[in-house]
KOLDRENGU-66203 format. One line per 5 residues: their letters; for each residue x negated, y, z of N, C-alpha, C. Coordinates in steps of 0.05 Angstrom, whole numbers, plus 5000, padded with zeros to 4 digits. Layout:
N
A> X Y Z X Y Z X Y Z  ...
END
This chain:
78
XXXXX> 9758 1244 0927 9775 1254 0948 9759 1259 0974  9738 1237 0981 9729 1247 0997 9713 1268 1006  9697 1270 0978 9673 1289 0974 9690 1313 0975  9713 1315 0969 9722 1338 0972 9733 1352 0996  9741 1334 1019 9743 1337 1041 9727 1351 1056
XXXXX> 9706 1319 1048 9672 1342 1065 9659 1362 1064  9668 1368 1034 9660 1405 1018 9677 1421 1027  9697 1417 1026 9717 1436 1041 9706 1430 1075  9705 1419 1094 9699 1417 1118 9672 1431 1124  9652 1423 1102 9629 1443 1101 9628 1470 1112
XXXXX> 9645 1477 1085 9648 1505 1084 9664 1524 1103  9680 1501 1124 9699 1519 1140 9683 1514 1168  9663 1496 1168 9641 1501 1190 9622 1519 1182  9614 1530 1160 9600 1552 1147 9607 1573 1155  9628 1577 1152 9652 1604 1163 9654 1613 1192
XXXXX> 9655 1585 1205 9656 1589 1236 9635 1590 1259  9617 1577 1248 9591 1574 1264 9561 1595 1265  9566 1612 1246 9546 1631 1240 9540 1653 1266  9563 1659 1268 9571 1690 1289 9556 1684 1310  9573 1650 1323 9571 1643 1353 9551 1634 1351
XXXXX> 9532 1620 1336 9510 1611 1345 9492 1632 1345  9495 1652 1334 9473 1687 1322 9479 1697 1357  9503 1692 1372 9512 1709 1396 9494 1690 1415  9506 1670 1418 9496 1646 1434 9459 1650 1429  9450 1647 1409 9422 1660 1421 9405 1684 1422
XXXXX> 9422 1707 1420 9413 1722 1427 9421 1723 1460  9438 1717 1470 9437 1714 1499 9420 1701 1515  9420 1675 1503 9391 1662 1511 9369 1667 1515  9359 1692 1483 9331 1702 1490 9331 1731 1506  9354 1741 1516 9360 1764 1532 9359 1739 1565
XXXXX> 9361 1723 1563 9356 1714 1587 9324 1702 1590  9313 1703 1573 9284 1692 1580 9276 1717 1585  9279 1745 1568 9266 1766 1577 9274 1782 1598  9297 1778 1611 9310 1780 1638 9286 1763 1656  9306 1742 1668 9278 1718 1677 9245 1735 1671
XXXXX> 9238 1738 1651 9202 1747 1652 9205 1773 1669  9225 1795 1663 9230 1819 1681 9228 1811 1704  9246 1788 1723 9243 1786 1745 9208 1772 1750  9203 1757 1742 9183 1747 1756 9161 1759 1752  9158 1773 1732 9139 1799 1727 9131 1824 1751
XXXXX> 9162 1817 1757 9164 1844 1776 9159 1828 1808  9167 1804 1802 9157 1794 1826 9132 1788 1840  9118 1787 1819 9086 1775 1814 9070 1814 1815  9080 1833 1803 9071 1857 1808 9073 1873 1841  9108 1865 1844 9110 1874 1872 9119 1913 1853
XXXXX> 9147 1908 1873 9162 1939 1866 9150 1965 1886  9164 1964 1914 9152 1980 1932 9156 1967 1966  9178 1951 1969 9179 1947 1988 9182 1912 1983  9182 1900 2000 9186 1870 2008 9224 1866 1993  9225 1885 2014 9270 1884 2017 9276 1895 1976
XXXXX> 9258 1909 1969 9261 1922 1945 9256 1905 1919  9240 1888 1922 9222 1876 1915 9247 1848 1915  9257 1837 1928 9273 1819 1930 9297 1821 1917  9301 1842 1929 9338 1857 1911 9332 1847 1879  9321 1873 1871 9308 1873 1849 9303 1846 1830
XXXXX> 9292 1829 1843 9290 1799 1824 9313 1791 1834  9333 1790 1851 9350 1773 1851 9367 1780 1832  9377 1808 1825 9391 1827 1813 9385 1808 1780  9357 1815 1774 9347 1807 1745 9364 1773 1742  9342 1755 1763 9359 1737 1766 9376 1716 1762
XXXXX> 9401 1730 1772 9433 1728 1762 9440 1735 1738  9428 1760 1727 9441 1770 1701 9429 1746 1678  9394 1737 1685 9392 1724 1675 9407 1696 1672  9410 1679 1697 9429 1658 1701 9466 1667 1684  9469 1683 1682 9488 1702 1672 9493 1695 1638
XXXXX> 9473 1704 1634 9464 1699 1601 9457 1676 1589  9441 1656 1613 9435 1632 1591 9462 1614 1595  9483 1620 1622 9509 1604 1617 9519 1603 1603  9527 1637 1594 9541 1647 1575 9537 1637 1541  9508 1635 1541 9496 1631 1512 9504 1603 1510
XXXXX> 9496 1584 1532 9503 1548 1535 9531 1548 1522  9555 1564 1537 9581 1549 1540 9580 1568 1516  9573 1585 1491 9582 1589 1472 9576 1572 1453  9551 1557 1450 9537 1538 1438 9560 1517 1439  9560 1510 1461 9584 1477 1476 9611 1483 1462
XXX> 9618 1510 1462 9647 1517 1468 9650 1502 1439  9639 1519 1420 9635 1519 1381 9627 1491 1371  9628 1479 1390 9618 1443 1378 9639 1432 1374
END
């Protein structure tokens, strides 16, 4: 009885957990390569100081954006 519980429970975390964890990190690694965009560009220098600032802050956020997003999908699916 039990074993069969846990095979059946298995399999319906098998079912559910695939998608969101495949989503959950690909956002994650869209936020490390965000993040390297900004500080890449920070460490290169765009054209101006004011430009130059925008610009990484912009990257940034989207990055901060993405690894929330990827966290609370990870958290949400637990």
């Amino acid at each position: 009885m039990a074993y069969r519980y846990l095979r059946q429970r298995r399999v319906k975390v098998a079912t559910v957990y695939p998608e969101s964890i495949e989503i959950a990190t690909s956002q994650l690694i869209g936020s490390l390569l965000v993040f390297g965009l900004a500080l890449g560009g920070l460490a290169i220098g765009y054209s101006s100081v004011a430009i130059q600032w925008a610009v990484t802050s912009v990257l940034a956020l989207i990055g901060l954006f993405l690894t929330v997003a990827g966290l609370w999908t990870l958290i949400r699916k637990r």
